[in-house]
C-alpha positions as a printed NumPy array, in Angstrom:
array([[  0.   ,   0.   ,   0.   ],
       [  2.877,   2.352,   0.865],
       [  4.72 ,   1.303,  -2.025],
       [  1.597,   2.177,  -4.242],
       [  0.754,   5.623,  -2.409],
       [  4.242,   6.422,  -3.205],
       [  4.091,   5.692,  -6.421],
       [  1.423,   7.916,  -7.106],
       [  3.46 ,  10.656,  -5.406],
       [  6.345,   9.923,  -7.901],
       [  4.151,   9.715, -10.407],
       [  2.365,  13.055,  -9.459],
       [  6.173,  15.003,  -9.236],
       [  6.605,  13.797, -12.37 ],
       [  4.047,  14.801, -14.116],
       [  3.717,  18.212, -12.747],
       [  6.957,  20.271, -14.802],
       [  5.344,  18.824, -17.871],
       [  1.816,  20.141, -17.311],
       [  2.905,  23.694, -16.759],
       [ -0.229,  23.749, -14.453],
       [ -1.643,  27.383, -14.308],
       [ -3.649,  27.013, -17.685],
       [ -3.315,  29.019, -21.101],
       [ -2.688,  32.836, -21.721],
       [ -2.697,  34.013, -25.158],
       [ -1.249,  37.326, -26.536],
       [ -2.11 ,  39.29 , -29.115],
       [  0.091,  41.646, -30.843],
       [  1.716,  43.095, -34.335],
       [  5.044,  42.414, -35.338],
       [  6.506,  45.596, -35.292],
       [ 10.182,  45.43 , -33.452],
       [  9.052,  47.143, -30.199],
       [  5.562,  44.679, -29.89 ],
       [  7.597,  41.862, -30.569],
       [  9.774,  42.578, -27.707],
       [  7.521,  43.463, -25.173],
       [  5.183,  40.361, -25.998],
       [  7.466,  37.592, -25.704],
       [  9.36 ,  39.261, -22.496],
       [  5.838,  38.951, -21.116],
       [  5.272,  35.684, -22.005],
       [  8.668,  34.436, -20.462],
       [  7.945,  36.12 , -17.154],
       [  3.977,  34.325, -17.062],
       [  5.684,  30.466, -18.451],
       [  8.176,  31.58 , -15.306],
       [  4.779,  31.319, -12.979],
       [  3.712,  28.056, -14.758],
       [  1.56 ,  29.164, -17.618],
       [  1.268,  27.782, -21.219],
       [  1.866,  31.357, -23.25 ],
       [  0.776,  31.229, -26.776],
       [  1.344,  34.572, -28.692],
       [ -0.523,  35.618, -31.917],
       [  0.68 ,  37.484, -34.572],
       [ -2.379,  40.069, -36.329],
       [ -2.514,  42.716, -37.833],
       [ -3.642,  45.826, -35.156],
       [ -7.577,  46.097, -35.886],
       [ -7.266,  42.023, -35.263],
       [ -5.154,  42.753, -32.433],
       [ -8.234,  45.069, -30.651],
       [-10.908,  42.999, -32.261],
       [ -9.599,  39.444, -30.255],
       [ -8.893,  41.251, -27.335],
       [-12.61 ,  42.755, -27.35 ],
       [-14.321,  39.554, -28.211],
       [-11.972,  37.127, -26.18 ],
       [-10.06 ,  35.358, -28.614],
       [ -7.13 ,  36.777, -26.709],
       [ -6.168,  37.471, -22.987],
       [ -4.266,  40.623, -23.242],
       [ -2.069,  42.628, -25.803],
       [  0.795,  45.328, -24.289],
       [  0.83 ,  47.413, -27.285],
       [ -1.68 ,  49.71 , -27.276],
       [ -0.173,  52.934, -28.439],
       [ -2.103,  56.288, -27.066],
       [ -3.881,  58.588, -27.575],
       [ -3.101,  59.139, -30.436],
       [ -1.966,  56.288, -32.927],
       [ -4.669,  53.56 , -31.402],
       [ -7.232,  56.276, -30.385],
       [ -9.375,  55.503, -33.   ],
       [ -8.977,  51.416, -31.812],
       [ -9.928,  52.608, -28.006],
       [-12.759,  54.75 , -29.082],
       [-14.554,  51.616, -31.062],
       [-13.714,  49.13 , -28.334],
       [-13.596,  51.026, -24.845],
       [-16.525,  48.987, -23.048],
       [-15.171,  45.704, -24.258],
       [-11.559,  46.014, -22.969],
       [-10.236,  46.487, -19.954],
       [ -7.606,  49.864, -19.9  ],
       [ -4.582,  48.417, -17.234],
       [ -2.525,  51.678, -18.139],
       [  0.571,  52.471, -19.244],
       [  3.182,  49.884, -19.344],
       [  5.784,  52.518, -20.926],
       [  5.949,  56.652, -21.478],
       [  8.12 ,  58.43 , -23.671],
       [  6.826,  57.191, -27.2  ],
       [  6.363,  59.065, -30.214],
       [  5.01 ,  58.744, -34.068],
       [  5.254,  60.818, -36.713],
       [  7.621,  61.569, -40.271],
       [ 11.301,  60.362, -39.803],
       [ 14.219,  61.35 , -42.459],
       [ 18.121,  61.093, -42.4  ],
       [ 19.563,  63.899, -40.345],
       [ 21.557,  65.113, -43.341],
       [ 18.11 ,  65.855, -45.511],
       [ 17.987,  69.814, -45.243],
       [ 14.406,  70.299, -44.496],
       [ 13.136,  70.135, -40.998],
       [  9.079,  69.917, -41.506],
       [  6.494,  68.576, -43.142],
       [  5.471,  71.797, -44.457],
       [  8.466,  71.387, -46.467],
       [  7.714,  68.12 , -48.243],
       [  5.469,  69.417, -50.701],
       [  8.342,  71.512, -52.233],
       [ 10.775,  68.675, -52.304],
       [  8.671,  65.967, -53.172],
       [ 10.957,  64.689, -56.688],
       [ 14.073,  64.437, -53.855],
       [ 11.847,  62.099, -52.085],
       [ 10.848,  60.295, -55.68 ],
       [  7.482,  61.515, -54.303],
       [  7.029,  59.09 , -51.771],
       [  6.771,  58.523, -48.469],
       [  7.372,  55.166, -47.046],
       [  4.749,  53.839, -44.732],
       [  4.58 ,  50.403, -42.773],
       [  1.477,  47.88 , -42.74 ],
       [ -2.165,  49.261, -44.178],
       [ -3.791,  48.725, -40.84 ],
       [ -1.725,  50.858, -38.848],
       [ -2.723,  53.701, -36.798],
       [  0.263,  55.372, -37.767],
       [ -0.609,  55.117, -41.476],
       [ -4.317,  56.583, -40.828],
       [ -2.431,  59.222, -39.251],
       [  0.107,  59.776, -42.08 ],
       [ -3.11 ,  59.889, -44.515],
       [ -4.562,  62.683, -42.597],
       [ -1.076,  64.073, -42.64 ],
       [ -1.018,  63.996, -46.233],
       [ -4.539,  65.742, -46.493],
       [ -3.983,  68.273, -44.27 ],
       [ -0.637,  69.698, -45.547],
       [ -2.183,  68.755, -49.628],
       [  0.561,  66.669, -49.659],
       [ -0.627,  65.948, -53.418],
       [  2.597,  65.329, -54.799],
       [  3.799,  62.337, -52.26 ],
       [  1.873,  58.831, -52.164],
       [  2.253,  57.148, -49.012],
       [  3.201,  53.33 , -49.947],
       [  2.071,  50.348, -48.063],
       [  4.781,  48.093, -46.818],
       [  5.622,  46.876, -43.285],
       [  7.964,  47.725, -40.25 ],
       [ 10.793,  45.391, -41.906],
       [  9.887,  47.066, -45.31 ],
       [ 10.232,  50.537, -44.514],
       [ 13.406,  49.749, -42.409],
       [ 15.051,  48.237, -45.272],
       [ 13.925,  51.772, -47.686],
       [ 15.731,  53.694, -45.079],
       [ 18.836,  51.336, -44.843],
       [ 19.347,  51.653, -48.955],
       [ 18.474,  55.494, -49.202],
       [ 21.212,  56.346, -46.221],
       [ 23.503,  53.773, -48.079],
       [ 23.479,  55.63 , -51.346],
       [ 23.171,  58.883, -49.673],
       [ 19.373,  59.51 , -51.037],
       [ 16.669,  61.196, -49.601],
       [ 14.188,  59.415, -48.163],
       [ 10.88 ,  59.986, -45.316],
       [  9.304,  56.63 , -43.626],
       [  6.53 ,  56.783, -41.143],
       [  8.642,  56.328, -37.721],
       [  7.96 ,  55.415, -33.935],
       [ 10.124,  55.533, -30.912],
       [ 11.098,  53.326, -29.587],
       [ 12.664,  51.858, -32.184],
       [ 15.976,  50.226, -33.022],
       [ 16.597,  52.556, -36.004],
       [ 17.546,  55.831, -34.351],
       [ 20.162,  53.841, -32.33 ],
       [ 21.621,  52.369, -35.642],
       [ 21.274,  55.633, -37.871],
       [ 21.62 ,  59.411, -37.536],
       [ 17.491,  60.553, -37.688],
       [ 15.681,  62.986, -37.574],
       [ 11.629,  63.545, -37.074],
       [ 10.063,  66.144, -39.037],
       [  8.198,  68.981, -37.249],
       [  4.622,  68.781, -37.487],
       [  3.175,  72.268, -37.442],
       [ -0.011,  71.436, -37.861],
       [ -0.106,  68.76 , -34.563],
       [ -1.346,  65.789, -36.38 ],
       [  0.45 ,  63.246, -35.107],
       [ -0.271,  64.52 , -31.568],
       [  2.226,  64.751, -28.548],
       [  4.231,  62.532, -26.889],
       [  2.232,  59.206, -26.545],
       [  2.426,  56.008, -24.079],
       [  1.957,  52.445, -24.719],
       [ -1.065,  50.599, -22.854],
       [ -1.933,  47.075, -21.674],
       [ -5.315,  45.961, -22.497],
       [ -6.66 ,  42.5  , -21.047],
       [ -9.974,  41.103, -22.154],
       [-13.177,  41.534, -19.792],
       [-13.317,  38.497, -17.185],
       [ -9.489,  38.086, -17.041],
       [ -9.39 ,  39.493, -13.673],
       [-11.955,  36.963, -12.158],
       [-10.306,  34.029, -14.367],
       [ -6.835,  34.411, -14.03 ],
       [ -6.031,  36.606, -11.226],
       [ -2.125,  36.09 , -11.065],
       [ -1.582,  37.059, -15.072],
       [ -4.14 ,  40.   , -14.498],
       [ -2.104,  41.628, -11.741],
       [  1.227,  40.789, -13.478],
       [ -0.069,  42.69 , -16.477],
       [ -1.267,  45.617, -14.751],
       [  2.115,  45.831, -13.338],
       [  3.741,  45.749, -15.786],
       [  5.914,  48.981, -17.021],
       [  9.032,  49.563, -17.977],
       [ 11.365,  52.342, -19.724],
       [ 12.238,  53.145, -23.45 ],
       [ 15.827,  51.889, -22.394],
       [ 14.312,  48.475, -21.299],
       [ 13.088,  47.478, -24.557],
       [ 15.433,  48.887, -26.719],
       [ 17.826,  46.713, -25.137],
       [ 15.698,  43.614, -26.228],
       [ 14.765,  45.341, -29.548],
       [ 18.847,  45.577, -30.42 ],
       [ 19.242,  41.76 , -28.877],
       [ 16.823,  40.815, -31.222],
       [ 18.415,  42.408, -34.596],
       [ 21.413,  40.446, -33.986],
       [ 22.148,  37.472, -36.353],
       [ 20.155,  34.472, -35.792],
       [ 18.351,  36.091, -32.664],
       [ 15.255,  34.26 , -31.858],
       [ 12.345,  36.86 , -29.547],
       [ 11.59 ,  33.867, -27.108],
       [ 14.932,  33.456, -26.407],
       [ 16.176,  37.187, -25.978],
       [ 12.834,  37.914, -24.084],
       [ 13.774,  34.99 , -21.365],
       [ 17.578,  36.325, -21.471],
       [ 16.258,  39.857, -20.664],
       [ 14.067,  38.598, -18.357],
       [ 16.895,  36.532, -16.253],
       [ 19.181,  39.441, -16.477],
       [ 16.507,  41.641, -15.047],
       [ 14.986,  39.585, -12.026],
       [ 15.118,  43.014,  -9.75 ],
       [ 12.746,  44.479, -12.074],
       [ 10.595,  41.583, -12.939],
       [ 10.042,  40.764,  -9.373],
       [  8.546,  44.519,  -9.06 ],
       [  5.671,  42.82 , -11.495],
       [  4.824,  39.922,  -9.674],
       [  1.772,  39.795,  -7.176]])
């Protein structure tokens, strides 16, 4: 009898690693560099406390719409007021708003610091030196519904603003500052650019792109009374511009893999993760 009760211990211990116990969170979020960062140093600090951590990939209307209807837990990259306002507005009494997880952000027109004109009021002018283009990032942006407005409001009707993606629009900048071109993308800080290149952000007269923004975590409705360990982990959750550009420059290194950077980060910043727990 002992022999079979402790059997069933064993076999209880052994089971238990593999289960991973506390149940399933999933994640929602866009692949731009800073999103990618924060989600998957989120979802090494919750598989830390035992959970299964799935993260999902969408686009950003996808990324509000599964977060509003449940199809997701949480998402930490809700960027406002400004660039998601729109997103907030439509879905406001079917999220839950846990705050900022990170100040200092920013949006707007980016170009090399050694193209002459400082604002957008100048683009209109110049347009040919920019082969009448500005270079934008993925169509369901909030940035690029921005940049459209931008474009309206300053009649902007010599410039098209071309669809692309983050790694698109990087990649536009990294050839025009190669070959010493002119060249305007739709930029955000943080990003890992402005610590590889010499940038610049164009002024913006006119205040479209708003002030300086902050980045939000937004949990579905019920998380709270479901999973009350990931929802108070999440609402603590905040860190500094300096925090994730360190993962965001870990992860543009050769071969770098997110879930692997955001655990490294995470182990190498236990003081600060440990300010997030319950």
């Amino acid at each position: 009898m002992l022999v079979a009760v402790m059997m069933c211990l064993g076999l209880f211990f052994a089971v238990q690693p593999a289960v991973a116990g506390k149940g399933k969170v999933e994640l929602a979020y866009v692949e731009w560099d800073c999103a990618t960062a924060s989600t998957h140093v989120m979802k090494a600090v919750l598989e830390e406390l035992g959970y299964d951590v799935e993260v999902i990939p969408v686009a950003a209307a996808a990324m509000w719409q599964s977060i509003a209807v449940a199809d997701a837990d949480a998402m930490v990259t809700a960027w406002l007021p400004t660039t998601h306002g729109h997103y907030l507005k439509r879905f406001k009494d079917k999220v839950v708003d846990l705050g900022a997880n990170l100040h200092g952000t920013r949006i707007g027109l980016v170009v090399p610091q050694y193209v002459t004109i400082n604002s957008i009021d100048e683009l209109q002018a110049n347009a040919a030196k920019f082969d009448n283009k500005i270079i934008g990032i993925d169509p369901g942006a909030g940035l690029m519904s921005k940049t459209e407005q931008v474009v309206e409001e300053y009649r902007l009707n010599k410039m098209k603003l071309m669809d692309g993606s983050g790694a698109t629009m990087a990649a536009a900048l990294q050839d025009a500052i190669k070959n010493n071109e002119w060249v305007v993308v739709t930029g955000w800080t943080p990003h890992w650019k402005f610590a590889r290149w010499d940038l610049k952000y164009l002024d913006d007269p006119k205040g479209v792109y708003g002030g300086e923004e902050f980045i939000s975590t937004m949990v579905r409705r019920g998380l709270k009374e479901d999973m009350p360990e990931v929802y108070a982990v999440l609402d603590n959750f905040s860190w500094t511009p300096k925090d994730i550009a360190e993962v965001m420059i870990m992860n543009r290194q050769d071969g770098a893999d997110p879930e692997e950077t955001g655990r490294q980060w995470v182990k190498e910043h236990q003081d600060k993760v440990k300010k997030w727990l319950p």
